[in-house]
C-alpha positions as CSV (number, residue, x, y, z in Angstrom):
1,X,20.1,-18.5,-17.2
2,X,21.7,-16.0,-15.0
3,X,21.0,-16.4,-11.5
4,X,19.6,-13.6,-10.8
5,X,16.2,-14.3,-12.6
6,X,16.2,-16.6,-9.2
7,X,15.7,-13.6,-7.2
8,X,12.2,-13.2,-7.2
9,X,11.1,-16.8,-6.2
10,X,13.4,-16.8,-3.1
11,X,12.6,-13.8,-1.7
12,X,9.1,-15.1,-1.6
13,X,10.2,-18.5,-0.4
14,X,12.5,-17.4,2.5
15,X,9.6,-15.9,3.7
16,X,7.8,-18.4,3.8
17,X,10.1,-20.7,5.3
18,X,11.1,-17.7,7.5
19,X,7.7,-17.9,9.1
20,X,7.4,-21.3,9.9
21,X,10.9,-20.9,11.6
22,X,9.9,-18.3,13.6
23,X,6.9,-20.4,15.0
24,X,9.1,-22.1,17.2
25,X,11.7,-19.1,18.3
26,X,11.3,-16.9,21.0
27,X,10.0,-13.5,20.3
28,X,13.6,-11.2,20.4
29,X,15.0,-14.4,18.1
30,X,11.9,-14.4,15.4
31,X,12.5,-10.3,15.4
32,X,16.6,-10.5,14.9
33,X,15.2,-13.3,11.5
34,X,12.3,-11.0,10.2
35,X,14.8,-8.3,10.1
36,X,17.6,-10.3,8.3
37,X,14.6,-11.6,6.0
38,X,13.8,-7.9,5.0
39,X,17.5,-6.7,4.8
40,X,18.3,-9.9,2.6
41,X,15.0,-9.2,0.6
42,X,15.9,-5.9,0.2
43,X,18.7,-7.0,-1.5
44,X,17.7,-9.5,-3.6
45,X,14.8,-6.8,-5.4
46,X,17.4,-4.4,-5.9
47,X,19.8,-6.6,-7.8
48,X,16.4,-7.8,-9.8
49,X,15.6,-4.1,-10.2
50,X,19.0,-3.5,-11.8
51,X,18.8,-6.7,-14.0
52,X,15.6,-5.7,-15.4
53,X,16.5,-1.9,-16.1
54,X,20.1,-3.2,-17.9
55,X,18.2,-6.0,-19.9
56,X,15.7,-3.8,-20.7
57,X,13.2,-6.9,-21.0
58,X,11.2,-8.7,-18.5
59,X,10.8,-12.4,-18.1
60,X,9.1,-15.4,-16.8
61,X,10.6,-18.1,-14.5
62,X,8.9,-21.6,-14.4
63,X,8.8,-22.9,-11.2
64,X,9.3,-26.7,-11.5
65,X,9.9,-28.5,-14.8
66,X,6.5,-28.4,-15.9
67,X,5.4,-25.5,-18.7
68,X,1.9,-23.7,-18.5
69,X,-0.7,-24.5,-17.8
70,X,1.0,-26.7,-15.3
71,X,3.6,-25.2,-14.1
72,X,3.5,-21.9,-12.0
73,X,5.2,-19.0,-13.3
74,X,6.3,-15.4,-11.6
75,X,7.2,-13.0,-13.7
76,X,9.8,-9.9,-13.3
77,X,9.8,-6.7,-15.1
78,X,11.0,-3.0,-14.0
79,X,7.9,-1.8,-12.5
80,X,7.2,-5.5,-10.4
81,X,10.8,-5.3,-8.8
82,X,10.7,-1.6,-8.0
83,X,7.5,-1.9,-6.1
84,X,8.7,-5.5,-4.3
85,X,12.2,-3.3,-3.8
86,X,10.0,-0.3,-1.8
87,X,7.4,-2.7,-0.2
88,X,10.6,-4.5,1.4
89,X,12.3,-1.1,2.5
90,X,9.4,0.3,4.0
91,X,7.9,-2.9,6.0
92,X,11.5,-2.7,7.0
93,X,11.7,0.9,8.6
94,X,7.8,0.6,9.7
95,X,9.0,-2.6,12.2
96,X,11.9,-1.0,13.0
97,X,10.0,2.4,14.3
98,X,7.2,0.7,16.0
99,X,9.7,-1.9,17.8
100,X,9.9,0.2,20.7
101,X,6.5,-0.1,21.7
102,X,6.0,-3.9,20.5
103,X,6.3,-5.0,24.5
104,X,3.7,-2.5,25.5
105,X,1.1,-3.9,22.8
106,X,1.7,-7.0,22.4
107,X,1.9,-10.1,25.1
108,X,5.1,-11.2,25.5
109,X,4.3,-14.7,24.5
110,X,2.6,-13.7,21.5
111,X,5.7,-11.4,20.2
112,X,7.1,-14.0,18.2
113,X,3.7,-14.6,16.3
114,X,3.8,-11.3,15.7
115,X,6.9,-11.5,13.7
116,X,5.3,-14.6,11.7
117,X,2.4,-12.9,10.7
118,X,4.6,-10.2,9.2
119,X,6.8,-12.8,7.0
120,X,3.7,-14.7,5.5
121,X,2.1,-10.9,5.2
122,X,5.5,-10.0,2.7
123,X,5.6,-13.1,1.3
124,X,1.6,-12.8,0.2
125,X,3.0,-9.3,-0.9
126,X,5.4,-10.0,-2.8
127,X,3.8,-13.0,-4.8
128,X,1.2,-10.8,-5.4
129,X,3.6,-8.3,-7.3
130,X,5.6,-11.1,-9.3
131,X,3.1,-14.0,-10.0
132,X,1.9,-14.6,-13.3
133,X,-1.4,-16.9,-12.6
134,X,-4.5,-15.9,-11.3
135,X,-5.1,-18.6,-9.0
136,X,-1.9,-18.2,-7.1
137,X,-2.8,-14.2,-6.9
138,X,-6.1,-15.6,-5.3
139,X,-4.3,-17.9,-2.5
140,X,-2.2,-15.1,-1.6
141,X,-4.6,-12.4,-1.4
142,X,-6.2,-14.7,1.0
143,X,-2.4,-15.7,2.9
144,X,-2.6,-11.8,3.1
145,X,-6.4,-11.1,4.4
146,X,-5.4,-13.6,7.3
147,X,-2.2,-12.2,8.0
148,X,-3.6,-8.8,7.8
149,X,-6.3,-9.7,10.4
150,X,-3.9,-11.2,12.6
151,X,-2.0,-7.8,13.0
152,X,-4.9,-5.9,13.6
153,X,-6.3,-8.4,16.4
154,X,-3.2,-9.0,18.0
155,X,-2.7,-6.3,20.4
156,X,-6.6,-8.0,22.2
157,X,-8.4,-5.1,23.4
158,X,-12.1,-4.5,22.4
159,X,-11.4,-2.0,19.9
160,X,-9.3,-4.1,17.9
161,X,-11.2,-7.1,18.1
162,X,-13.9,-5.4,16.7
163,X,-12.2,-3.7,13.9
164,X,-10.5,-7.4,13.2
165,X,-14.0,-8.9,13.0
166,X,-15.3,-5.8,10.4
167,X,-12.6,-5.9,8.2
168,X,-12.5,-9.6,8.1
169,X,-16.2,-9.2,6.8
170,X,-15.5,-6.9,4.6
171,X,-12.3,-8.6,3.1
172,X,-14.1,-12.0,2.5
173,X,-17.0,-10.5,0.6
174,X,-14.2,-8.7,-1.4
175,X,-12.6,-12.0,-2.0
176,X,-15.5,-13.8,-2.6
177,X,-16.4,-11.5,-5.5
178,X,-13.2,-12.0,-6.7
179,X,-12.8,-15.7,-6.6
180,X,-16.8,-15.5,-8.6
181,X,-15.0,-13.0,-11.4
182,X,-11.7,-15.6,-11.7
183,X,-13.9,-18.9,-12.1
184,X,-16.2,-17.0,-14.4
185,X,-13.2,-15.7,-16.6
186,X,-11.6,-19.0,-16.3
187,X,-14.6,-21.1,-17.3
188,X,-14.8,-18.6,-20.6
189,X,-10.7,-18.5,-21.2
190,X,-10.1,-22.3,-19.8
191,X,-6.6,-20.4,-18.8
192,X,-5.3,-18.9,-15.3
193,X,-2.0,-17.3,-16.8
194,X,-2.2,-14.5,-16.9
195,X,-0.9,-14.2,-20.9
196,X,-2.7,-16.7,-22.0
197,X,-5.8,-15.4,-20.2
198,X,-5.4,-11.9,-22.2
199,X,-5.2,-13.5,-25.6
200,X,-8.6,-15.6,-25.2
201,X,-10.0,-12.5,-24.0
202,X,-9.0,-10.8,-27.0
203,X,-10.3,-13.5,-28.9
204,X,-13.8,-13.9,-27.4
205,X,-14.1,-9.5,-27.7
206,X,-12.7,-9.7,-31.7
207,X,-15.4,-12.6,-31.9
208,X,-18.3,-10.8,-30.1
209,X,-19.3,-13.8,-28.0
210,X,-20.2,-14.4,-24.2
211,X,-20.0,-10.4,-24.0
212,X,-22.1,-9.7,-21.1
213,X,-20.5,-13.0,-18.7
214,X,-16.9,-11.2,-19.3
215,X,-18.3,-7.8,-18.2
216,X,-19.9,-9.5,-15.0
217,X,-16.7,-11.3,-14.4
218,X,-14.4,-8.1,-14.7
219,X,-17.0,-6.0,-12.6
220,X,-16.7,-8.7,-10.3
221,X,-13.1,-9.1,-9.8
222,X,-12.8,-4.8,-10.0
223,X,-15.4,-4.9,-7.2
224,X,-13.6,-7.3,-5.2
225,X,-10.4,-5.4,-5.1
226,X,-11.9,-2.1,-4.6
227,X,-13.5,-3.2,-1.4
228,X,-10.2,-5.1,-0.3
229,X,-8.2,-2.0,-0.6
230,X,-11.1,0.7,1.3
231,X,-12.5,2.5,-1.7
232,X,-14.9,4.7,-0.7
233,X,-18.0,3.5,-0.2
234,X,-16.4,0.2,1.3
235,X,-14.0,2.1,3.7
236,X,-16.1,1.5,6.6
237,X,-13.5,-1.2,8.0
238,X,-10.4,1.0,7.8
239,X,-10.7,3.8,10.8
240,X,-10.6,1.2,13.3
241,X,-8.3,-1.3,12.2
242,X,-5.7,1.7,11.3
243,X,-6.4,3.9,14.6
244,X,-6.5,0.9,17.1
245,X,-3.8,-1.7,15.7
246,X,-0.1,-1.5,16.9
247,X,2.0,1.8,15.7
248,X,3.8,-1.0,13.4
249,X,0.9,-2.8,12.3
250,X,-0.7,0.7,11.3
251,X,2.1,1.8,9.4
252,X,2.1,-1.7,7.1
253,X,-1.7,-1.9,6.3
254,X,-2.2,1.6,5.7
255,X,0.9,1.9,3.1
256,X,1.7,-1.9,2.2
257,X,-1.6,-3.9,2.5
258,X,-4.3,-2.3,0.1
259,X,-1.6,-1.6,-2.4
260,X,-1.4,-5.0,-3.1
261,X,-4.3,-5.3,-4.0
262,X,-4.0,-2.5,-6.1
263,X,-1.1,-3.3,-7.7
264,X,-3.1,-7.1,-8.3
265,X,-6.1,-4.4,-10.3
266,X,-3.2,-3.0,-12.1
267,X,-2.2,-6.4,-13.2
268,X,-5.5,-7.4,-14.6
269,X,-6.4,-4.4,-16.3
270,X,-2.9,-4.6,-18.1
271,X,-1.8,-8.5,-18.2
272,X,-5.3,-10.0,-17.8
273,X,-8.4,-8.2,-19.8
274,X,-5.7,-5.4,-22.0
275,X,-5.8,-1.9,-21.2
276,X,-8.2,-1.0,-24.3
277,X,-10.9,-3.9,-23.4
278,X,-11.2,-2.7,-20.1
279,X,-11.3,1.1,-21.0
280,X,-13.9,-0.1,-23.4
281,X,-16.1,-1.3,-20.8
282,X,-16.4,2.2,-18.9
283,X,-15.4,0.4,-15.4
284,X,-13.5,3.1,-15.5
285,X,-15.6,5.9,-14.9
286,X,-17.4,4.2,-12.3
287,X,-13.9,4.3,-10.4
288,X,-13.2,7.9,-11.2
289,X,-16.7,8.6,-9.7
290,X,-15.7,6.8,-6.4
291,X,-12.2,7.9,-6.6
292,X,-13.6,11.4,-6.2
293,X,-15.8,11.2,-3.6
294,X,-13.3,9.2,-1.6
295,X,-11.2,12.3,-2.0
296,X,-13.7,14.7,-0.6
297,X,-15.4,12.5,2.2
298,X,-12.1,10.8,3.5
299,X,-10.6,14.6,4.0
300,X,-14.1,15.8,5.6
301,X,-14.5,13.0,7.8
302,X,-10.8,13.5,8.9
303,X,-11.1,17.4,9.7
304,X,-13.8,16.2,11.9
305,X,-11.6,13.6,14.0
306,X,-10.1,14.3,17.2
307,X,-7.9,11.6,17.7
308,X,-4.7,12.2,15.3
309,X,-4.7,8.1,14.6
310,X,-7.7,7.9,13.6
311,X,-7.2,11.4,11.7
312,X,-4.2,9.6,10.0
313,X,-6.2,6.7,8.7
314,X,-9.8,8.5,7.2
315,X,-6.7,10.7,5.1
316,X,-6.1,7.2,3.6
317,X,-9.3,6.7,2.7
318,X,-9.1,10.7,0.4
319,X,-5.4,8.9,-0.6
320,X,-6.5,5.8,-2.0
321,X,-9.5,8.0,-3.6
322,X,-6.3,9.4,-5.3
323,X,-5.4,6.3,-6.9
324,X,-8.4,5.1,-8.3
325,X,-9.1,8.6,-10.1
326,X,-5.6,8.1,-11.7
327,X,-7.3,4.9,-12.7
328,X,-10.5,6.2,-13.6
329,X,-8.7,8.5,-16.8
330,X,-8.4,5.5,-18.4
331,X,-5.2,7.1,-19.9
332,X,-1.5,6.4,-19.5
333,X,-0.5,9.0,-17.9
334,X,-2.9,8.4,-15.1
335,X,-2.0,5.4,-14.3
336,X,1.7,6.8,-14.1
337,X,0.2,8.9,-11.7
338,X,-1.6,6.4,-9.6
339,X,1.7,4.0,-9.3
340,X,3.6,7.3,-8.3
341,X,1.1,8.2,-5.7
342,X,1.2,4.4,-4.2
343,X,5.1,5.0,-3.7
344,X,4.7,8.6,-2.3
345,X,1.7,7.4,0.2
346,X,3.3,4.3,1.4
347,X,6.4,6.3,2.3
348,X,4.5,9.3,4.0
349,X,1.8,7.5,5.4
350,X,4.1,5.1,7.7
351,X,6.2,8.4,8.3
352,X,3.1,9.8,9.7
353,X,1.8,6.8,11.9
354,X,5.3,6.3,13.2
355,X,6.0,10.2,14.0
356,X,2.8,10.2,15.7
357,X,3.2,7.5,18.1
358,X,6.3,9.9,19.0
359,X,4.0,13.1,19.6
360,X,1.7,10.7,21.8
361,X,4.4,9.2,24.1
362,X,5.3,12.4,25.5
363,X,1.5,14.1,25.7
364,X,0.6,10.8,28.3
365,X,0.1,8.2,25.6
366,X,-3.0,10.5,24.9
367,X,-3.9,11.0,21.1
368,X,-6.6,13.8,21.4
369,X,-5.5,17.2,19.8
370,X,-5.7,19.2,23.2
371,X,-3.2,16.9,25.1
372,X,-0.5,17.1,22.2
373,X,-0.3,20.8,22.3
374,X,3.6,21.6,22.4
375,X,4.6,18.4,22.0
376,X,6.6,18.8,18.9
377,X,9.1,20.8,21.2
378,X,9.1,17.5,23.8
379,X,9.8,15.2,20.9
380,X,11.6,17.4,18.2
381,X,12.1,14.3,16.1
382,X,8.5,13.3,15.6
383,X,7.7,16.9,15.3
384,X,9.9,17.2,12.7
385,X,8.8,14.0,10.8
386,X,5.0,14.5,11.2
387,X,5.8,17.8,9.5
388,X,7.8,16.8,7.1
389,X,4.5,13.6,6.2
390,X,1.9,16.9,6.9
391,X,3.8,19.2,4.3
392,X,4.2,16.1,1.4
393,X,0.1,15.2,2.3
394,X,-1.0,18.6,1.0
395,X,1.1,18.6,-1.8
396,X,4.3,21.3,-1.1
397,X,7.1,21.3,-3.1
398,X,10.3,19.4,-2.6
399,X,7.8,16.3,-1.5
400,X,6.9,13.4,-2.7
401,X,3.0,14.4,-2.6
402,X,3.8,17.4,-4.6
403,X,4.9,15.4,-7.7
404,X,1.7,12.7,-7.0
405,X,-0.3,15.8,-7.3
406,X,1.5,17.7,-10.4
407,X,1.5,14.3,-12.4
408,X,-2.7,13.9,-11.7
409,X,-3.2,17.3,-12.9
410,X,-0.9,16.6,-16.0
411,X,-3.1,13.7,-16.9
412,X,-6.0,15.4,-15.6
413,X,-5.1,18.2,-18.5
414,X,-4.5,15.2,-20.9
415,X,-8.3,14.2,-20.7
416,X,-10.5,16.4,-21.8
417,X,-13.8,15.0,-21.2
418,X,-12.7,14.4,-16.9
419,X,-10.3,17.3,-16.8
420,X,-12.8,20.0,-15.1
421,X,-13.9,17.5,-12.4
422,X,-10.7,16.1,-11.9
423,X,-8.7,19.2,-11.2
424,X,-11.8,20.6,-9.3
425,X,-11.5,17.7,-6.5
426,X,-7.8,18.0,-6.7
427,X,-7.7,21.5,-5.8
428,X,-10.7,21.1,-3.2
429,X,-8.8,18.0,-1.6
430,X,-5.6,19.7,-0.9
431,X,-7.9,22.6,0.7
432,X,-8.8,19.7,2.7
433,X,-5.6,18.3,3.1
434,X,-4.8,21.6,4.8
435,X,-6.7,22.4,6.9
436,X,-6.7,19.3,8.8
437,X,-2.7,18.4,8.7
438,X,-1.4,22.1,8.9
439,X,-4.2,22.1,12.3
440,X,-2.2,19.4,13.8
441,X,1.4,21.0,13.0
442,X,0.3,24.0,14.0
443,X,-1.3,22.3,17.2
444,X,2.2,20.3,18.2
445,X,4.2,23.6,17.6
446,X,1.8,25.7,19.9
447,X,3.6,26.8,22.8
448,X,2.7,25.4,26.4
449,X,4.0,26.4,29.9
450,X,4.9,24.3,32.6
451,X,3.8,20.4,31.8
452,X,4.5,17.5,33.5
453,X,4.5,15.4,30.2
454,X,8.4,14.0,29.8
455,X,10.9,15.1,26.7
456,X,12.5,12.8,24.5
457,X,15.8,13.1,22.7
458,X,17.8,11.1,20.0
459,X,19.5,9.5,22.9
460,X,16.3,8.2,24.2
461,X,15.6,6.4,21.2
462,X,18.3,6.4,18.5
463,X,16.7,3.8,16.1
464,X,13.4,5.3,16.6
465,X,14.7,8.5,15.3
466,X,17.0,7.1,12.9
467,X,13.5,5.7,11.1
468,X,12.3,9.0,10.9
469,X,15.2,10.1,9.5
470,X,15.1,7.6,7.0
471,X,11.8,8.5,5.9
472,X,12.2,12.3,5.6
473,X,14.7,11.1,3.3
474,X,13.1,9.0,1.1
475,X,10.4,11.1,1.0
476,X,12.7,14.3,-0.3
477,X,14.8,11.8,-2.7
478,X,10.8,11.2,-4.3
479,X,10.1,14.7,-4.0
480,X,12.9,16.1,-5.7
481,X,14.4,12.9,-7.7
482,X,11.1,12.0,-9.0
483,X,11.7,11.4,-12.7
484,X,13.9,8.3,-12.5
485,X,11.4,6.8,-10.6
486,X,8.6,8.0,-13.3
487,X,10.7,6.8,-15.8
488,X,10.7,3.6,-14.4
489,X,7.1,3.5,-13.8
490,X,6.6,4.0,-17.8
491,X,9.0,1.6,-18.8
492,X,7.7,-1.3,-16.5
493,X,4.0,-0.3,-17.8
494,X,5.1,-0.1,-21.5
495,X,6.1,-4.2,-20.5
496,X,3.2,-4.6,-19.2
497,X,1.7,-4.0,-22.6
């Protein structure tokens, strides 16, 4: 066996064993190890990224001597090492461009927790992309709901406290209903591979029996997820955990955390009930429904916000509406599209949080509209950036939301019966989209007079500006190299299959 089918299972054990280090460093020492961790990480995907595009294949390593079902197995294909590869690079930059302000939020005692929550939050990541059982994806959705909640609470002011306790609410009822859905499948299957889970579903549709318990337990577990990962209606948790958390916690949950749980539906639609069964069940248009109206009332609720944070996050909520009407076509294509659009909204949306933090800094830490007037001129790299994330949002070209958006209307056009509605919310969303991002832009750019609020330059904050940099990048190589990636999104899904 080469050793590179190795890859996968020690990037998600140095993690783990990276965290318990860090428990007993001090807080500059546990940030100089999560940084190695993500570098080497970063690494260690690409070269399983390569692997799996040469071979052409994907496989499954055993972990211990023992086969299924008592053994644990992760499993490694194109499309699960190109998303570990970009969750890696961007919980990479987001730390990096929030470090700066890490002192200010956090107690310095508490710094090196910090770092430990964010090592057991990639590990739960990243075994949520590769494993291949159920019951492991269940243990580290929960390693991820904790971690999650940590960030968010860490900071200890009222606000965040607050949004800790609602989202911790919300994410145990989500995981509850998904831990009801997995026993009820596994007491119909009697598997928690994920393979062998999908052929005794097969088996028990081409046989006509226990019909209604596998619906509930699919509902269930679609439910679950949906409310872990703020689809509209169950969004109610996300405003305050994303506009009061630290610039670096903001940046990870709003591009990193709910799209592993995504990526976790993905799996069981594909790997777990079958693509056609669960088409066949009309789930489906149940999340096209609430994938549209996310759309609509996440962008309406943030034209309505004066705080740009909190602005930022309620355009997650229209995002991730996005994704789940990619779902709801129930076609191929879709799906291509909603994968895209968790790449393109992971890299924009922590350019955003990150580029705003910039703007705030030199308008008096405020983050109301009227006090950052002009400061795109007083920061000209986070005016720049926040433009660049503003411009990709609503969809121009030579961005990577431009391409999210072409390849929904291209399945959009592929599905006759959804088409009209789909490519009406599209087009009424990115009116949306707009009007509240090109207000900000054009807000930042407005010219001031005399202000006492300081200027920063590149040589005030080199590695903050060299992030931003970074994602500008990545964002135009997305935007205007998009068809390798989309390539590699098909092939990892025909796998799947």
């Amino acid at each position: 066996m080469e050793f590179v089918r190795n890859f996968p299972c020690i990037s998600i054990m140095l993690c783990l064993f990276a965290g318990i280090i860090s428990s007993g460093l001090r807080g500059r020492a546990a940030m100089w190890l999560n940084t190695a961790l993500l570098v080497i990480n970063t690494v260690l995907n690409a070269f399983t990224l390569v692997y799996t595009l040469a071979s052409g294949t994907s496989y499954v390593y055993v972990m211990g001597k023992f086969p299924a079902p008592w053994g644990n197995e992760i499993r490694a294909g194109v499309l699960e090492a190109l998303l570990a590869l970009f969750f890696c690079i961007i919980m990479l930059l987001s730390l990096l461009g929030g470090r700066h302000k890490l002192a200010e939020e956090v107690e310095e005692s508490k710094i090196y927790l910090y770092y430990v929550l964010t090592d057991l939050l990639l590990s739960s990541l990243l075994a949520l992309v590769y494993t291949n059982d159920m019951f492991t994806a269940y243990v580290f959705v929960e390693i991820n709901t904790i971690s999650a909640c940590g960030l968010i609470m860490i900071r200890q002011n009222g606000r965040t406290i607050e949004a800790a306790v609602r989202y911790m609410i919300m994410s145990l009822l989500g995981s509850g209903m998904l831990l009801l859905g997995l026993c009820m499948l596994y007491d119909l299957t009697g598997h928690l591979l994920m393979s062998n889970m999908k052929e005794s579903v097969a088996l028990i549709v081409a046989e006509g029996q226990y019909t209604l318990p596998l619906i509930v337990s699919i509902v269930l577990m679609s439910v679950g997820l949906c409310i872990k990962s703020a689809l509209f209606p169950f969004h109610a948790w996300l405003p305050d955990a994303y506009g009061y958390s630290t610039v670096s916690s903001a940046a990870i949950l709003s591009s990193l955390v709910s799209k592993g749980y995504i990526f976790l539906l993905i799996k069981i639609i594909y790997r777990v009930i079958g693509f056609d069964i669960y088409h066949d069940t009309r789930i489906i248009d149940v999340l096209f429904l609430f994938g549209l109206m996310g759309m609509i009332f996440g962008s309406t609720s943030a034209i309505k916000e004066t705080d740009i944070r909190r602005m930022i996050a309620f355009s997650s909520v229209a995002q991730i509406g996005y994704i789940y009407m990619g779902f709801g076509m129930g076609t191929q294509a879709g799906m291509t599209a909603s994968i895209f659009h968790i790449l393109s909204h992971a890299a924009t949306k922590s350019l955003l949080f990150i580029a705003a933090i910039g703007l705030t800094d030199v308008s008096g830490g405020s983050r109301k509209f009227i006090e950052l007037t002009g400061s795109g001129y007083r920061n000209k790299w986070a005016g720049v950036a926040f433009t660049v994330g503003s411009l990709s949002m609503v969809g121009v070209p030579l961005f990577s939301g431009f391409i999210s958006k072409l390849l929904f209307s291209q399945a959009a056009v592929l599905n006759h019966t959804k088409m009209l509605p789909a490519l009406i919310v599209l087009g009424i969303s990115t009116i949306l989209n707009a009007i509240y991002f090109m207000k900000t832009v054009i807000r930042i750019y407005t010219p001031v007079g005399d202000t006492a609020y300081p200027s920063m330059t590149f040589r005030d904050m080199p590695v903050y500006a060299a992030v931003l940099a970074a994602f500008i990048v990545l964002n135009i190589i997305l935007g205007i190299s998009s068809q390798p990636v989309v390539d590699m999104i098909q092939q990892g899904l025909a796998m799947f299959s």
